[in-house]
NUVEX-951548 format. One record per residue: x, y, z of N, C-alpha, C, O in turn; residue in three letters. Coordinates in nm, 2 decimals. Layout:
<torlos>
+--------+---------+--------+---------+----------+--------+--------+---------+--------+--------+---------+--------+-----+
| n_east | n_north |   n_up | ca_east | ca_north |  ca_up | c_east | c_north |   c_up | o_east | o_north |   o_up |   r |
+--------+---------+--------+---------+----------+--------+--------+---------+--------+--------+---------+--------+-----+
|      X |       Y |      Z |       X |        Y |      Z |      X |       Y |      Z |      X |       Y |      Z | ALA |
...
+--------+---------+--------+---------+----------+--------+--------+---------+--------+--------+---------+--------+-----+
</torlos>
This chain:
<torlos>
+--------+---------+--------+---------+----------+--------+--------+---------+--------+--------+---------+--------+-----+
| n_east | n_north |   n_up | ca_east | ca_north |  ca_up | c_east | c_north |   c_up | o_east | o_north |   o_up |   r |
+--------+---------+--------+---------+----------+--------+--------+---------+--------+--------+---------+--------+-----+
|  22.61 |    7.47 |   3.89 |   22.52 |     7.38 |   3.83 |  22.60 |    7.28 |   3.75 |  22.70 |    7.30 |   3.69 | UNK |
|  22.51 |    7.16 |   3.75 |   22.62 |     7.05 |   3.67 |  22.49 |    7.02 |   3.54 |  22.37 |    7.03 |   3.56 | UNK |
|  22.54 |    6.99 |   3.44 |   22.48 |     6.91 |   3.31 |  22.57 |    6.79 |   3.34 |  22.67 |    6.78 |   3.42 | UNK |
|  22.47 |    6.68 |   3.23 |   22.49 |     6.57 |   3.22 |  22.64 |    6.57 |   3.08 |  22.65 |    6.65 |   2.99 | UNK |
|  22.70 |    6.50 |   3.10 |   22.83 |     6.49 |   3.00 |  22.83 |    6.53 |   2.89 |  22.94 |    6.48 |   2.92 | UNK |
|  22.82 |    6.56 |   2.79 |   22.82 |     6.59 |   2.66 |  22.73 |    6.70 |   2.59 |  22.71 |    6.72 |   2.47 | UNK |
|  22.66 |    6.79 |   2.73 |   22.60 |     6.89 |   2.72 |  22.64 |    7.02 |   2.65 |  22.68 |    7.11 |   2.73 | UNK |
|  22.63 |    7.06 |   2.53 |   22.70 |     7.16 |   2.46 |  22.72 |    7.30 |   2.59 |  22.63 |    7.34 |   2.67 | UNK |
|  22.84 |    7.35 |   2.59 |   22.87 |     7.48 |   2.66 |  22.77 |    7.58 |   2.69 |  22.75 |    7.63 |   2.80 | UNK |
|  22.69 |    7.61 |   2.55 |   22.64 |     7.71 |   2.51 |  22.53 |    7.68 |   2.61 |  22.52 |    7.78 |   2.68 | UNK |
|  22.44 |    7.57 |   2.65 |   22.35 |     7.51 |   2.68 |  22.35 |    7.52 |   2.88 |  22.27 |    7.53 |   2.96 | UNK |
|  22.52 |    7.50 |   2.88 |   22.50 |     7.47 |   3.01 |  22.56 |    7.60 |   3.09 |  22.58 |    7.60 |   3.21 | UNK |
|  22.61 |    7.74 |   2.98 |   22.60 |     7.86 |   3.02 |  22.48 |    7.92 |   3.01 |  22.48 |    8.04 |   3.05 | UNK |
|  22.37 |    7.86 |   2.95 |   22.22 |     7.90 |   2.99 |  22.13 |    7.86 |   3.08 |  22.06 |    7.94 |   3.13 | UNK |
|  22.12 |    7.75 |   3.12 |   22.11 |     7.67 |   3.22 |  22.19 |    7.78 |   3.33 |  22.10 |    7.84 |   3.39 | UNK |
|  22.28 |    7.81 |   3.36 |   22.37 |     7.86 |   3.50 |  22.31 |    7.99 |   3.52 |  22.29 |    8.04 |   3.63 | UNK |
|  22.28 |    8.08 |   3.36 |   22.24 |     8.18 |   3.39 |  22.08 |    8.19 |   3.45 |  22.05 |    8.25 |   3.55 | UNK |
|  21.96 |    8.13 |   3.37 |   21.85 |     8.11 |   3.43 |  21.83 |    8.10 |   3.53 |  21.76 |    8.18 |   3.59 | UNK |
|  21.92 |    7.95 |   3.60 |   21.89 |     7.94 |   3.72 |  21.95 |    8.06 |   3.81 |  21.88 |    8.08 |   3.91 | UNK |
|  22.05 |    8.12 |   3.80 |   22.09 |     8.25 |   3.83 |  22.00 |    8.33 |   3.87 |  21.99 |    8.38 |   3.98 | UNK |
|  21.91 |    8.36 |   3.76 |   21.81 |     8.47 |   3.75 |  21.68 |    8.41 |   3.86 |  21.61 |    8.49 |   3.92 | UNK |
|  21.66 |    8.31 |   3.87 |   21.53 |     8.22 |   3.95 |  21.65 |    8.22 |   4.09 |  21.61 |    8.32 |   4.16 | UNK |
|  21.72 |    8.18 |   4.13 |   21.78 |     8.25 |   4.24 |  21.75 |    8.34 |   4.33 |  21.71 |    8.34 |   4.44 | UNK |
|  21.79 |    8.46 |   4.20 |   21.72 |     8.59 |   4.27 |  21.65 |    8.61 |   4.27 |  21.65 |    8.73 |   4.24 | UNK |
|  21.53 |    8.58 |   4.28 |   21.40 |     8.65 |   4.31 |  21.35 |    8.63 |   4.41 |  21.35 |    8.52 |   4.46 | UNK |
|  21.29 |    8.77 |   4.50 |   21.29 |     8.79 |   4.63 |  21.19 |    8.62 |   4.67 |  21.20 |    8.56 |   4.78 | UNK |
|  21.13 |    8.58 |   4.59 |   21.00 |     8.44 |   4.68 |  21.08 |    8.35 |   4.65 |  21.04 |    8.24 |   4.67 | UNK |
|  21.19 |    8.37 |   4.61 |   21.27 |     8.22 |   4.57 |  21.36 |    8.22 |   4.73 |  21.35 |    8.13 |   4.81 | UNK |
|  21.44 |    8.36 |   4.74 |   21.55 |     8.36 |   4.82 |  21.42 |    8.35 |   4.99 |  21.44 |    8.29 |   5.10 | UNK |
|  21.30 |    8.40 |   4.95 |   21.21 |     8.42 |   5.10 |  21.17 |    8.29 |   5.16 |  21.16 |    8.25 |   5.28 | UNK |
|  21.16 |    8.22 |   5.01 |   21.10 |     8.06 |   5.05 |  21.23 |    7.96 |   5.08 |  21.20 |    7.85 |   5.13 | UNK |
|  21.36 |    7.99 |   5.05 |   21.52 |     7.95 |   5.08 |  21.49 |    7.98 |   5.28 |  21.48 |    7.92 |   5.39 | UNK |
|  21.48 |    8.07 |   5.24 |   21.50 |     8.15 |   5.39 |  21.41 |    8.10 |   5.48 |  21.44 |    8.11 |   5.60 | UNK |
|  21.31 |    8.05 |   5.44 |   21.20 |     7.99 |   5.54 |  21.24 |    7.85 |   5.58 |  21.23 |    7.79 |   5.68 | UNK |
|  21.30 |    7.81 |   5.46 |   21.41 |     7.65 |   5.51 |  21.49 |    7.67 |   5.57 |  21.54 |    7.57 |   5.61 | UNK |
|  21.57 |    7.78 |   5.63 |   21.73 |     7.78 |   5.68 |  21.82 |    7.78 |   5.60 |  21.94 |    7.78 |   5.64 | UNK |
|  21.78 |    7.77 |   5.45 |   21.85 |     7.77 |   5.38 |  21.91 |    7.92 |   5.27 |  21.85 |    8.03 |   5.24 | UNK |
|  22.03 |    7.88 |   5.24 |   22.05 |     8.07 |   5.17 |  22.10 |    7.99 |   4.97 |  22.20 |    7.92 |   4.94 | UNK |
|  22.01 |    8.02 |   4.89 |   22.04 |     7.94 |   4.77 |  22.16 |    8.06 |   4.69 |  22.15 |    8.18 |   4.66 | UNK |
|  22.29 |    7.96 |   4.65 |   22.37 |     8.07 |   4.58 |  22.39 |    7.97 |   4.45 |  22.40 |    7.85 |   4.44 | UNK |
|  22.39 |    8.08 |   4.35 |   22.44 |     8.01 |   4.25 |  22.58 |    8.01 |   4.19 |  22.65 |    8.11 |   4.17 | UNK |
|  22.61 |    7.88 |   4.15 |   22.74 |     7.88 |   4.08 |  22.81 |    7.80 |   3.99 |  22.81 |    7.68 |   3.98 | UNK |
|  22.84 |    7.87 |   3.95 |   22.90 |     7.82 |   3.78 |  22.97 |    7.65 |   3.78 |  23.01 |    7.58 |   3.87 | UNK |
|  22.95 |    7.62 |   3.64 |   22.98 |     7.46 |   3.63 |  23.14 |    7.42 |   3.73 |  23.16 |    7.32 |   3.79 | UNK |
|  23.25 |    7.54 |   3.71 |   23.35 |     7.49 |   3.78 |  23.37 |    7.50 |   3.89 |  23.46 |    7.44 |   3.95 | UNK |
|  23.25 |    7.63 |   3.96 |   23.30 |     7.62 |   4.11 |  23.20 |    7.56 |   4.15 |  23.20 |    7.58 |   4.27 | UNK |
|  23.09 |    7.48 |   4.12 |   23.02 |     7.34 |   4.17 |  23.10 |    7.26 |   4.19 |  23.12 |    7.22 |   4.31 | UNK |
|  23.16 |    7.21 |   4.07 |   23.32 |     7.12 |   4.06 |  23.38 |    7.15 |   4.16 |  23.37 |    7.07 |   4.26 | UNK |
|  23.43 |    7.24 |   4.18 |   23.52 |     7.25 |   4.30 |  23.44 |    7.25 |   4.44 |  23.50 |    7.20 |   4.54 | UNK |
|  23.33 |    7.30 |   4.44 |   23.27 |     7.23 |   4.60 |  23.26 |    7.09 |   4.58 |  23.33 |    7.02 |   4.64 | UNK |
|  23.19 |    7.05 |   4.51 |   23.16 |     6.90 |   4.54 |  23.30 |    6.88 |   4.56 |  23.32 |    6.85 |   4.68 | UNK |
|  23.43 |    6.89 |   4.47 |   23.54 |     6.82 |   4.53 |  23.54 |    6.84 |   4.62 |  23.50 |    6.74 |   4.69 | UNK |
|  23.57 |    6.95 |   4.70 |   23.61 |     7.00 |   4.84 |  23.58 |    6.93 |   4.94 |  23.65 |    6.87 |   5.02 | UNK |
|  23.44 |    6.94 |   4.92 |   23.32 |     6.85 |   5.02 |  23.35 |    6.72 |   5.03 |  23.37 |    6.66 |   5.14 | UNK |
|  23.38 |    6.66 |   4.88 |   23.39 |     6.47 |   4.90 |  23.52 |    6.45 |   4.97 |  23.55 |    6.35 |   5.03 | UNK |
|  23.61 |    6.55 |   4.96 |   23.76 |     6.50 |   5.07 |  23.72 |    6.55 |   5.16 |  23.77 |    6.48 |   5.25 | UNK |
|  23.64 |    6.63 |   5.23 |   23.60 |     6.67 |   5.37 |  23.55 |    6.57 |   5.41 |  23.60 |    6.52 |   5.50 | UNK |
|  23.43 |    6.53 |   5.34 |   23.36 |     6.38 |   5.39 |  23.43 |    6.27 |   5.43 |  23.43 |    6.23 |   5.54 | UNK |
|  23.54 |    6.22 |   5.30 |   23.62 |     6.11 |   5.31 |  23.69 |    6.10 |   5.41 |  23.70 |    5.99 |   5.46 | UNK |
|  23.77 |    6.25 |   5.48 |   23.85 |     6.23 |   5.61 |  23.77 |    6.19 |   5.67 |  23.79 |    6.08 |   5.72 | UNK |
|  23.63 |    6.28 |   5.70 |   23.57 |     6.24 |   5.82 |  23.51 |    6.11 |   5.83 |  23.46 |    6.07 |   5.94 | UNK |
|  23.51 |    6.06 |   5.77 |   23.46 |     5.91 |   5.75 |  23.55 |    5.81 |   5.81 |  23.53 |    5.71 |   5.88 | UNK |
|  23.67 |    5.86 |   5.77 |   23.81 |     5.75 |   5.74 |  23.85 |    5.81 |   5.88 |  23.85 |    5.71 |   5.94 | UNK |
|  23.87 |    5.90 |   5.96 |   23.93 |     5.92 |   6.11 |  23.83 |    5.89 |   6.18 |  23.88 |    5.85 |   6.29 | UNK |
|  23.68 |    5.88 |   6.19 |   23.54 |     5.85 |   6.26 |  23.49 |    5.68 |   6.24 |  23.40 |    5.60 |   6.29 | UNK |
|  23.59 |    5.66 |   6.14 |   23.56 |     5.46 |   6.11 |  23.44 |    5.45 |   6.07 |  23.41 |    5.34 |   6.09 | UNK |
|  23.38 |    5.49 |   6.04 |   23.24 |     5.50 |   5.97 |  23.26 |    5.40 |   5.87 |  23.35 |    5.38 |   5.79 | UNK |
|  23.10 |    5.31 |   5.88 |   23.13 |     5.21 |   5.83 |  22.97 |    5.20 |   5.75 |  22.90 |    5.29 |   5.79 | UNK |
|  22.92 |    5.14 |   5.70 |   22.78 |     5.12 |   5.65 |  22.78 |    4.95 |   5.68 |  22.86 |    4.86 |   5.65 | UNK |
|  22.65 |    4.93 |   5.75 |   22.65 |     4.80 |   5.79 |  22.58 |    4.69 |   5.72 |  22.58 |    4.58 |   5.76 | UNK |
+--------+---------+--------+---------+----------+--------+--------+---------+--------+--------+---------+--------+-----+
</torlos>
C-alpha cells in the first residue's frame, strides 16, 4: 500500500494493517476470486519494489516492441 508523501509512519502502518485484515476475509478473497483475481497485501516497501520491478519490465518491453503512443 502507498500513502501520499508526508504521511506519518504510524498512519501508514495502519492503513497496511486494516487493509491486511479486509484482505482476508473469506467475501473479500471470494469476490477477488470471482474477478480472476487473487488480492495480496503488501507493505509500503514491497509495493515500492513491485511497482519498480514492473515499471523496468514495462520500459524494456516498450523500448524492444517500439511502442509508441500516437
Amino acid at each position: 500500500m502507498s500513502a501520499p508523501n508526508g504521511t506519518p509512519p504510524e498512519v501508514v502502518a495502519r492503513m497496511s494493517r486494516e487493509l491486511a485484515k479486509a484482505l482476508a476475509l473469506p467475501s473479500v478473497k471470494s469476490r477477488y476470486g470471482d474477478l480472476g483475481a487473487e488480492a495480496v497485501a503488501l507493505d509500503t516497501a514491497e509495493f515500492r519494489s513491485l511497482l519498480a520491478a514492473e515499471g523496468k519490465q514495462l520500459s524494456t518491453l516498450i523500448r524492444e516492441q517500439k511502442i509508441a503512443v500516437d
